[in-house]
C-alpha positions in Angstrom: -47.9 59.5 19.9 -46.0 57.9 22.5 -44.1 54.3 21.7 -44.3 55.2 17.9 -41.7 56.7 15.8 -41.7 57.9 12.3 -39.0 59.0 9.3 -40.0 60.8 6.6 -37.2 60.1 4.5 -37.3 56.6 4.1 -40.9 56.3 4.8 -41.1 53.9 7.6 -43.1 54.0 10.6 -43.0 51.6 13.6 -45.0 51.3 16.8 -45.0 48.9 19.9 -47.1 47.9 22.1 -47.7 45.2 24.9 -50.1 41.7 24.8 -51.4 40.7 27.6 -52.8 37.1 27.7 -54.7 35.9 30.6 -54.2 32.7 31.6 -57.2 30.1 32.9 -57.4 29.1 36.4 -55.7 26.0 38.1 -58.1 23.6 39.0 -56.7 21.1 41.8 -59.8 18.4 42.2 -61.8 18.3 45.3 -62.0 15.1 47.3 -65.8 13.4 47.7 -66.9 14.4 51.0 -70.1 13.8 52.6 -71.9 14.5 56.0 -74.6 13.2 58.6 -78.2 13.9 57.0 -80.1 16.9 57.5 -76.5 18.1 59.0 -75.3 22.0 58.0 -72.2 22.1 56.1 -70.1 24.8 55.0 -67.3 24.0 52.2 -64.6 26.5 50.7 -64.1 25.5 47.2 -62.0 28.5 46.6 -58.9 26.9 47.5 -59.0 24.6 44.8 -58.7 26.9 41.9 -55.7 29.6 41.5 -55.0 32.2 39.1 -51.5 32.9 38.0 -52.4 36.1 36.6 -51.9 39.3 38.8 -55.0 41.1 39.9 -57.5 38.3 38.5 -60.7 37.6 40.4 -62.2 34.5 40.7 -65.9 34.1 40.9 -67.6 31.1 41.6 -70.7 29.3 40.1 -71.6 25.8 40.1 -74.7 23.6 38.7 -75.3 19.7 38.5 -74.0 17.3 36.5 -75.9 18.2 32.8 -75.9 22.0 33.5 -79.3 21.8 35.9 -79.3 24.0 38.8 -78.3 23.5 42.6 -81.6 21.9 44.6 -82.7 24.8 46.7 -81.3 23.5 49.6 -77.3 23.9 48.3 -75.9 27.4 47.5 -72.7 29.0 46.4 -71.4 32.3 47.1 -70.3 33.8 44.2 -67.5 35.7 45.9 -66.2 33.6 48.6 -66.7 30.0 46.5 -68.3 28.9 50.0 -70.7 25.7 49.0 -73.3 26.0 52.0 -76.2 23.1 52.5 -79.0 24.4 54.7 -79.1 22.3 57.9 -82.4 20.2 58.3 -83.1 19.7 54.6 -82.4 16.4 53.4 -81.7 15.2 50.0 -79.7 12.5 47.8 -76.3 12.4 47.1 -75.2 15.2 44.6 -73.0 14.4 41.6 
């Protein structure tokens, strides 16, 4: 078995291995914005979180304030962490 060694004489054994831990993401806040009503707007949250672990994916999800889900008219793309309001709709500020 490789990385483990053994001696019968004295009955030891030993093996070693290697821990990975993965580390959360950064979260760097995001400044309030806001827009003109009924205006389309396209907002990349991805570059507020980073991941110092190599290889990790980020994906993206977001709700309102007390876990209820996004209005309709506000998405997320999982992958990208682009925050998309559909131009035309109009709605109340978002918290």
């Amino acid at each position: 078995m490789p990385g483990c060694t053994a001696d019968n004489a004295s009955a030891t054994a030993s093996i070693s291995f290697q821990l990975d831990v993965n580390d959360p993401p950064v979260v760097t806040p995001i400044a309030d914005l806001s827009s003109l009503e009924g205006a389309s707007i396209s907002i990349d949250i991805s570059t507020a979180f980073t991941d110092i672990d190599p290889g990790d994916l980020l994906s993206f999800s977001a709700t309102l304030a007390g876990t209820s889900a996004l209005p309709g008219w506000l998405v997320i793309d999982a992958t990208s962490g682009l925050l998309h309001r559909t131009a035309g709709q109009t709605a109340k500020a978002v918290q």
